[in-house]
C-alpha positions in Angstrom: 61.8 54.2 -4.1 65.5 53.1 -2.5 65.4 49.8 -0.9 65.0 50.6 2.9 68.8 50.3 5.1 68.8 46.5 6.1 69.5 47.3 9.6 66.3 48.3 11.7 66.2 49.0 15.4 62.7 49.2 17.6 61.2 52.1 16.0 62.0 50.7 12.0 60.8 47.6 13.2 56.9 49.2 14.7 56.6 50.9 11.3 57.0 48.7 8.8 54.9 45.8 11.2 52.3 48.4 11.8 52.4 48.8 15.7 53.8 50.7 18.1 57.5 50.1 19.6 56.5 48.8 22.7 54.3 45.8 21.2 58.0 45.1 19.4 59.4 44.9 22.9 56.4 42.7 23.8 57.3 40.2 20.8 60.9 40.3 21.9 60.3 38.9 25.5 57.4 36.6 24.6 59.0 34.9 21.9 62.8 34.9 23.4 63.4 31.1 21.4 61.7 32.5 18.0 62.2 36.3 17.3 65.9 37.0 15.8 68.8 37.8 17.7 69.9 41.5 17.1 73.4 41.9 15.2 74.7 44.7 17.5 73.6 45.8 20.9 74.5 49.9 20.8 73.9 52.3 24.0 70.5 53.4 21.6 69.8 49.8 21.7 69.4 46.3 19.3 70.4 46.8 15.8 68.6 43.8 13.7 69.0 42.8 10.1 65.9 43.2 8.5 65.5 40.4 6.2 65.4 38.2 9.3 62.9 40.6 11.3 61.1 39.8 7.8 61.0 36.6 7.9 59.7 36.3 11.0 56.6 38.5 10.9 55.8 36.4 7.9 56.8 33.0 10.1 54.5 34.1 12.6 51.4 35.6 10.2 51.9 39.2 10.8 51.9 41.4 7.8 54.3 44.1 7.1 55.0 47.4 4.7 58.6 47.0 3.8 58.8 50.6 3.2 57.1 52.2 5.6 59.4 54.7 7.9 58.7 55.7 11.5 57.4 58.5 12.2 59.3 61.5 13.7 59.3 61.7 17.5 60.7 63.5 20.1 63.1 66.7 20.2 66.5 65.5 18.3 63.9 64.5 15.1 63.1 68.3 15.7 66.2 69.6 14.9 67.3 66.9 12.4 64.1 68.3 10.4 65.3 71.8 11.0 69.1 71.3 9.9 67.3 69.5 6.6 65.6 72.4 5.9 67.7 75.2 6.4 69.1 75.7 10.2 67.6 76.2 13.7 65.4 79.4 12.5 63.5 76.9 11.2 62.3 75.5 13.9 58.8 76.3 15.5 58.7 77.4 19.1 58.7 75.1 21.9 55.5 74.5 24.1 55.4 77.8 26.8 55.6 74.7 29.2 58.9 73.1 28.7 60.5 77.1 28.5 
């Protein structure tokens, strides 16, 4: 398997420590003098270099799976899987609700 892209936002970071993104937003306000300072603020939100995210977990005894990715969410993953596979025929219906 590839190395995993050494830049990881909230959602890279849950996955490979094994939680969920808000627990990463936890760590980031309780342990403002500790946890690493993101190398680009975007309008998605902090980019971080992984190595030091990395380091970290291991600093602070939580484990990590370096090549674990997160899992698809939401309505643009929907149609990033569909273009993937072959356009937006591909994609399954929507809930009746949200029509």
């Amino acid at each position: 398997m590839d190395k995993p892209w050494p830049l990881v936002g909230y959602l890279e970071i849950a996955a490979r420590a094994g939680v969920v993104r808000p627990v990463v937003t936890m760590w980031r306000k309780r342990h403002v003098e500790t946890f690493p300072t993101p190398v680009a603020e975007l309008e998605v939100g902090p980019v971080w270099y992984w190595p030091e995210i990395a380091t970290w977990l291991d600093q602070t005894g939580r484990g990590y799976d370096e090549n674990a990715v997160p899992e698809p969410t939401g309505q643009g993953e929907r149609f990033k899987a569909a273009r993937a596979i072959g356009g937006r025929e591909a994609l399954p219906a929507p809930p009746a609700s949200s029509r």
